[in-house]
C-alpha positions as CSV (number, residue, x, y, z in Angstrom):
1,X,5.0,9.7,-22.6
2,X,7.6,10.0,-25.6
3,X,9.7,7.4,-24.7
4,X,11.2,5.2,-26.9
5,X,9.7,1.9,-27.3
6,X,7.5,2.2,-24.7
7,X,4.2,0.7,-25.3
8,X,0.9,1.7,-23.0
9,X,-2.2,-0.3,-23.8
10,X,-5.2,0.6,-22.6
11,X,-8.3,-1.3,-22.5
12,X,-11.8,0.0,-23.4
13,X,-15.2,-1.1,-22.8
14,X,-17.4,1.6,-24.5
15,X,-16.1,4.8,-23.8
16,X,-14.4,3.7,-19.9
17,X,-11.0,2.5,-19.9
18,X,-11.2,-0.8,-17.6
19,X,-7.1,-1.7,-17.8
20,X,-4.0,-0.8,-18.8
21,X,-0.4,-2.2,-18.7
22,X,2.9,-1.0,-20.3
23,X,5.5,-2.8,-22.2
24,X,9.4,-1.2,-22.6
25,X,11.5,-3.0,-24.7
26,X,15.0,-3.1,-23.8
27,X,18.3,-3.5,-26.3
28,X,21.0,-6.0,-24.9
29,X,24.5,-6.3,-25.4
30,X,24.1,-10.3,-24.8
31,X,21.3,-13.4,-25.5
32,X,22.6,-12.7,-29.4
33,X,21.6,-8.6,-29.0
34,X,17.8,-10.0,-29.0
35,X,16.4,-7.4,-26.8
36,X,14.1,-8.4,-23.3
37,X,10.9,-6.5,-22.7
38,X,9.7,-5.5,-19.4
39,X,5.7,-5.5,-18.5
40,X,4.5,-3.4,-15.9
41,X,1.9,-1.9,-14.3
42,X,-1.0,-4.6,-15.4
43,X,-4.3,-3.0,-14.0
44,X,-7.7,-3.8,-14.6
45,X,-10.7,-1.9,-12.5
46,X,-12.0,-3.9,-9.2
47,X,-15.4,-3.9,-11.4
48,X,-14.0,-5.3,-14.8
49,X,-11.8,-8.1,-13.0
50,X,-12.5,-11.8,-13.9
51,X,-13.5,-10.9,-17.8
52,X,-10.1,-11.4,-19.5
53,X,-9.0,-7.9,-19.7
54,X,-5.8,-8.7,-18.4
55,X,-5.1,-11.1,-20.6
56,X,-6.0,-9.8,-23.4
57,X,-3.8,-6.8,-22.3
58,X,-1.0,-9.7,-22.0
59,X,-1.5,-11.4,-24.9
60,X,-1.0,-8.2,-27.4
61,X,1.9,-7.3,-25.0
62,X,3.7,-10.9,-25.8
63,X,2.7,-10.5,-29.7
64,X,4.3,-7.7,-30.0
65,X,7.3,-8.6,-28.1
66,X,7.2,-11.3,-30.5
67,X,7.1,-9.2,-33.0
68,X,10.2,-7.3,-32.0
69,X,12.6,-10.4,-32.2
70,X,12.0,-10.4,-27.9
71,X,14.0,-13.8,-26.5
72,X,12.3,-12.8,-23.1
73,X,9.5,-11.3,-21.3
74,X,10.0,-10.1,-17.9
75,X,7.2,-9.0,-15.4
76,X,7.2,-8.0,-12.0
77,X,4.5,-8.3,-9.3
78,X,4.3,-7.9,-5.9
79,X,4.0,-10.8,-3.4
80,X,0.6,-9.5,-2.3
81,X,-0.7,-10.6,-5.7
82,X,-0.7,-14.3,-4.7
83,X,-3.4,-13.9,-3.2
84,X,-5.9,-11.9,-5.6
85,X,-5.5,-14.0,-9.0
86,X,-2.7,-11.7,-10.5
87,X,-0.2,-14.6,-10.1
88,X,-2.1,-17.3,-11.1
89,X,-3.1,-15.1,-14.5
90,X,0.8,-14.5,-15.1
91,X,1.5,-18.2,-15.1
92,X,-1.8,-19.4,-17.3
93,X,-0.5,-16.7,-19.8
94,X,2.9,-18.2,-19.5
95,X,5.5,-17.2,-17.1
96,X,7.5,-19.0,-14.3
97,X,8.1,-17.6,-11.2
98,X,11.5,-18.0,-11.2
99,X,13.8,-14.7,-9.5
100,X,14.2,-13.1,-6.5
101,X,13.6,-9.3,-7.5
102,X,14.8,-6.5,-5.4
103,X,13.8,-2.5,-5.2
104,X,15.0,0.7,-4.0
105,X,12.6,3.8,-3.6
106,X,14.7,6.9,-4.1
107,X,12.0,8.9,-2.7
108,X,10.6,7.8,0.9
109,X,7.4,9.4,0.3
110,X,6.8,6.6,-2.1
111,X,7.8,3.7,-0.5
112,X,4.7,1.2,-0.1
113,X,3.6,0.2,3.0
């Protein structure tokens, strides 16, 4: 976990972590050198979904990308999301859906079904 300005936030209630998310924030050669951050991996337990875990996962997320002179936030999620409240969270906190994204698994084994 030593990367560079990577950021995992985790979210407690009591001693049980109910959600986590990372944040890496990226240097660019263009948009003035202001760098872009990248969220991923937003995930809060079947249990503790619905209580505002994500967002307030999200919103320190943004405030620090804030913080880091960001000009833009970008977060990926799957299309299966539409459906269970992930997209509709991503746009109250903010975002437009607005590309087309594209992957490639290097490693079959991985490759979602």
């Amino acid at each position: 976990m030593g990367t560079a300005d990577l950021s995992v936030y985790i979210a407690e209630r009591g001693d049980v972590a109910v959600g986590i998310a990372t944040m890496l924030i990226m240097p660019h050669l263009t948009y003035d050198c202001r760098p872009t951050a990248f969220i991923e991996a937003v995930v809060v337990r079947p249990d503790h979904r619905r209580r505002g875990v994500a967002r307030q996962l999200l919103d320190r997320a943004l405030a620090e990308a804030r913080q880091a002179g960001c000009l833009k936030v970008q977060l990926l999620s799957h299309k299966r999301h539409a459906a269970d409240g992930a997209h509709r969270l991503y746009d109250a906190a903010g975002f437009t859906a607005e590309a087309e994204g594209f992957r490639l698994y290097l490693d079959r084994w991985h490759v979602p079904s």
